[in-house]
Each structure stands twice: as C-alpha cells, then as structure tokens.
C-alpha positions as CSV (number, residue, x, y, z in Angstrom):
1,X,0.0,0.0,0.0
2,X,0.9,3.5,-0.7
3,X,2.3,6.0,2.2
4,X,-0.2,8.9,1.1
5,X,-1.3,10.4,4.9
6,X,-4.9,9.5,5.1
7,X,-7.8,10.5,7.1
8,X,-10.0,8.4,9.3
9,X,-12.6,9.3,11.7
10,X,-12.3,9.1,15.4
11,X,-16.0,7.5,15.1
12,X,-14.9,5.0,12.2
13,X,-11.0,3.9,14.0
14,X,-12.9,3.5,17.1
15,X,-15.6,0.7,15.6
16,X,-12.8,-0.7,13.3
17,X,-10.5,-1.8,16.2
18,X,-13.0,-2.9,18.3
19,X,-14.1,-5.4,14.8
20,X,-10.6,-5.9,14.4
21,X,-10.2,-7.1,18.6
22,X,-13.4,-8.9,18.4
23,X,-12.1,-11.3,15.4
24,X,-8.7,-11.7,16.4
25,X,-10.3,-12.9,20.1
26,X,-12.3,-15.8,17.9
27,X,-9.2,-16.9,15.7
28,X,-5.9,-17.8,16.3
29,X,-4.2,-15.2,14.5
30,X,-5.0,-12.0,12.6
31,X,-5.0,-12.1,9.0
32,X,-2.6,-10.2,6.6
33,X,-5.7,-8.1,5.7
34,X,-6.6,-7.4,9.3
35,X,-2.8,-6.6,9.7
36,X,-2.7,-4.7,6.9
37,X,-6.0,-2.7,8.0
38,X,-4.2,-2.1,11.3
39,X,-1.4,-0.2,10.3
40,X,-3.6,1.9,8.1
41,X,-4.9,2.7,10.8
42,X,-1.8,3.7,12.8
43,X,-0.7,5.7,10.4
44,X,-3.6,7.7,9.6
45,X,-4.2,11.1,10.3
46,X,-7.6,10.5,13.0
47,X,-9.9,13.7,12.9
48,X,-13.8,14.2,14.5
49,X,-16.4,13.3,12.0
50,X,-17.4,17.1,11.7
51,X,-13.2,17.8,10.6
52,X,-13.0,14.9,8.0
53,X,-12.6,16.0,4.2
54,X,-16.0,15.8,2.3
55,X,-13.1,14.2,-0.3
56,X,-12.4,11.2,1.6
57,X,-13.6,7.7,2.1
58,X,-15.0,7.0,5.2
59,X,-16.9,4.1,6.4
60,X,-20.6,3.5,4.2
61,X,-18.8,6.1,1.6
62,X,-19.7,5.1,-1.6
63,X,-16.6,6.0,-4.3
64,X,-16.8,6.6,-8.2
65,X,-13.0,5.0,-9.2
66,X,-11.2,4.6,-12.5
67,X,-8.5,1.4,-12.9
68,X,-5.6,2.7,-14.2
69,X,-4.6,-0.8,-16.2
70,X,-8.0,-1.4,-17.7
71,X,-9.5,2.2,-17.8
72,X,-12.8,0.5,-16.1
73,X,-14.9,2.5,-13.8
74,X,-15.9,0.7,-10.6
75,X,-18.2,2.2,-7.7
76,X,-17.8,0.9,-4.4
77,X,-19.2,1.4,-1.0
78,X,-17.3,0.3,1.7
79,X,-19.1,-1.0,4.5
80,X,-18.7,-3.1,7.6
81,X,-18.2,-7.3,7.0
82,X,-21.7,-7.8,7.8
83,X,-23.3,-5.4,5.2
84,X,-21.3,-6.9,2.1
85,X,-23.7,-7.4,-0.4
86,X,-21.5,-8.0,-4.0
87,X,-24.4,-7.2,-6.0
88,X,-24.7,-4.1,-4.7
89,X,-20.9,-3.2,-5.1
90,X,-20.8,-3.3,-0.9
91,X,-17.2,-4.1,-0.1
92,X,-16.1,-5.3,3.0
93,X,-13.4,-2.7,4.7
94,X,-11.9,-6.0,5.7
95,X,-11.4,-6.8,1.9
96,X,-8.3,-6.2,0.3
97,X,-10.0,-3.7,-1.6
98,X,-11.8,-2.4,1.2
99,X,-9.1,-1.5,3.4
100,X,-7.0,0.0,0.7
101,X,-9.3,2.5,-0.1
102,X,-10.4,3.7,3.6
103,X,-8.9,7.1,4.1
104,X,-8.0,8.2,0.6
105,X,-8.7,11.6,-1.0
106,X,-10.8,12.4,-4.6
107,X,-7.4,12.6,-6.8
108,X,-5.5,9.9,-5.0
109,X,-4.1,6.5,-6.8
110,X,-4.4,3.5,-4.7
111,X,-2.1,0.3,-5.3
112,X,-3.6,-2.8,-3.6
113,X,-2.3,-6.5,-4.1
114,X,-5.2,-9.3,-5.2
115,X,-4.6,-12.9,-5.9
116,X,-4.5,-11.8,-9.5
117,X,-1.1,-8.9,-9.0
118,X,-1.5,-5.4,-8.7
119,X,-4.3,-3.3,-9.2
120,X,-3.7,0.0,-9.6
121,X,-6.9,2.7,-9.0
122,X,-7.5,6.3,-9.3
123,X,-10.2,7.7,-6.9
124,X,-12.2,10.0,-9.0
125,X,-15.2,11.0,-7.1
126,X,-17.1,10.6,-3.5
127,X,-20.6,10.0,-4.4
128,X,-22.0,9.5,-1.2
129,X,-20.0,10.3,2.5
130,X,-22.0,10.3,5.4
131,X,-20.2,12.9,7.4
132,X,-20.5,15.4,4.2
133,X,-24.6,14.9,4.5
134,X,-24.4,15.2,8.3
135,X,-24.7,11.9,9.0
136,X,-22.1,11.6,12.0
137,X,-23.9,8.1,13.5
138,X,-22.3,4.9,13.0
C-alpha cells in the first residue's frame, strides 16, 4: 500500500478496532488483511467526524473510481463485514480492496495486491459520504 497520509474518523477507528479485537479474540491469529487494515490505521491522520474531508472515504462512503490498467470504472461502498452485499458493489473494509481504499482523498491513486497482482486505481469522485450529509452516527 501507498504511504499517502490519510484521514480516518475518530467514530470509524474507534468501531474498526474494536471489529478488528473482536475477530482476532475468535481466531488464532489476525490475517494479513486485518494486519494490513491495522497499520492503516496507525498511520492515519484520525480527525472528528465534523473535521473529516468531504473528499475522503470513510466508512458507508460510496466512491466513483477509474483502474488505471483497464481504464474500467468501478463504484464501491465500503461497509462493515456484515453489510457486504457484492451485488450491490458493498465491499467489506476488511477486503483487500476495502481496506485499501479507507482514508484516501478524490485525486488519489491506490495500489492494492489481489490474488491476480497489482491493481492499480485512481479515486475520481465521492458519491456518497456520510459525514458530508451530516450523518455523524455509526
């Protein structure tokens, strides 16, 4: 993953770890995903829900993005593990893709590893953010 400073929400870092605790109590050992999500969140910038970016994607953000390689446009919402729907283009922040794209600005390119090598992504627009409509509940 890219070392771009991104922004998460006190609200959105504080549900995340608790998730992250929460599965790493029922297995043996945290995946490289929930590792992965982890140091993302670290390393990010963590602001109130009223400071964060209308630009960035937060938790139920839903994100208009272009793949560099392929020139496909994809739209994403990244929600928590139990909202996934694929149909609905609901990813899991505890997806590869997921967690790669928490945090990250309109403008920003995104490099994320899947099974199949790298993907490389531009964000190009924040359709939906719920802190930008005032929605500041989890």
């Amino acid at each position: 993953m890219a070392e771009k400073n991104i922004y998460i929400t006190k609200q959105d870092q504080v549900r995340l770890l608790s998730l992250i605790d929460d599965i790493i109590m029922q297995r043996s050992a945290p995946t490289k995903h929930l590792r992965d999500l982890v140091t993302e969140l670290n390393r990010a910038t963590i602001v109130t829900p009223q400071d964060i970016p209308n630009n960035v994607i937060t938790m139920n953000s839903t994100a208009h993005l272009l793949d560099l390689d392929t020139q496909e446009e994809l739209t994403y919402t990244i929600v928590y593990p139990q909202d996934a729907n694929v149909d609905q283009n609901k990813v899991s922040v505890l997806s590869p893709i997921g967690t790669a794209l928490l945090g990250y600005a309109v403008g920003d390119e995104i490099k994320w590893q899947t099974p199949g090598g790298i993907r490389h992504l531009m964000l190009k627009e924040i359709i939906y953010q719920p802190e930008a409509s005032g929605d500041f509940h989890l």
